[in-house]
N, C-alpha and C positions, 0 to 999 in steps of 0.2 A: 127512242126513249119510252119508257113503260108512263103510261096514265096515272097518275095519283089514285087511290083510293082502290086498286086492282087487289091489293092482299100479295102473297110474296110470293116472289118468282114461282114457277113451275117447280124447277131445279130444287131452289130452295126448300119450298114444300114437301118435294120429294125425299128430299134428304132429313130433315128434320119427321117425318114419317116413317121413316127406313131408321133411323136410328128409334124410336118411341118401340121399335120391335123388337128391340134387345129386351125387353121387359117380361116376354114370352117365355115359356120354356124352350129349351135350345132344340128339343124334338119337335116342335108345332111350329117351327122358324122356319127348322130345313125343308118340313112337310107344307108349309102353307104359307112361304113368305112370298116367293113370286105371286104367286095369286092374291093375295089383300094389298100386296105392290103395286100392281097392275089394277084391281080394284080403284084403289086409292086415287090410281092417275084419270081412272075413267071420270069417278065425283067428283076432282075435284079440276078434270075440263068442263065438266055438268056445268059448277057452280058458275064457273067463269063465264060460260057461254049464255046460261041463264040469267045471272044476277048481276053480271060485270065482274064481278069479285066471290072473294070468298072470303066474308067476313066472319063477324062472330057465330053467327048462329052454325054456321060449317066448321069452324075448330070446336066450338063447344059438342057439339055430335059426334066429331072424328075424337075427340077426350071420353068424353061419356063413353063411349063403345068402345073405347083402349081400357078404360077404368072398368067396366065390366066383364071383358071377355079374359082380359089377361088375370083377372081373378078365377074366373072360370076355370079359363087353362091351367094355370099353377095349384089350383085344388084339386085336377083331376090329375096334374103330376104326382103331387102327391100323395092321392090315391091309391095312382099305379106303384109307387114305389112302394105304398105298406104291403103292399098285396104279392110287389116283388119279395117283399122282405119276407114276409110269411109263407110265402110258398118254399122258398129258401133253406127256411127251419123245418118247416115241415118234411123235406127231403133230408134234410140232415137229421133229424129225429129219427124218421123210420129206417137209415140208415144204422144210427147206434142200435135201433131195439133188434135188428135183424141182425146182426155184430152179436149182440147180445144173447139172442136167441142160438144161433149159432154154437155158442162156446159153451152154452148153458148144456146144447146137445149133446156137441161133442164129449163135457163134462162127465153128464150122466153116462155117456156111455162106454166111461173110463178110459178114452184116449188121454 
């Protein structure tokens, strides 16, 4: 039987971690979820081994740092997308004016 006052299971912890990582963008999950997975489990045998438990001051850090980074991550998703988006137009722009340019020539030059 577990000790009073330990904080929640491994397992538990793990999963209620692993699920707080759906909040990422779905590209920084697939790139970097085992790794802050595995992180995660190292801290929080640290805390255990260290403190006994892993109380507040350990989920308020492991909050804090979900609440910062995944702000992080989703604004530079963001980012990426305007930049996808404009490069986008931009290819499709220089598309029409060379279409354009094109028919202008051949125009003038009465085909």
């Amino acid at each position: 039987m577990k000790p009073p006052g330990r904080g929640a299971p491994p397992a538990l912890a793990l999963r209620l971690y692993a699920w707080s990582l759906r909040l990422y963008p779905r590209s920084h999950r697939r790139a970097y979820g085992p790794l802050v997975l595995q992180a995660f489990r190292d801290s929080y045998r640290d805390a255990l081994a260290t403190h006994g438990r892993a109380g507040a001051r350990f989920w308020l850090g492991v909050a804090d740092d979900i609440a910062r980074s995944v702000v992080r991550e989703r604004a530079a998703a963001l980012r990426e997308g305007i930049a996808r988006w404009r490069r986008r137009r931009l290819a499709i722009a220089s598309g029409l004016l060379l279409a354009a340019g094109v028919m202008l020539s051949l125009a003038a030059c009465g085909h």
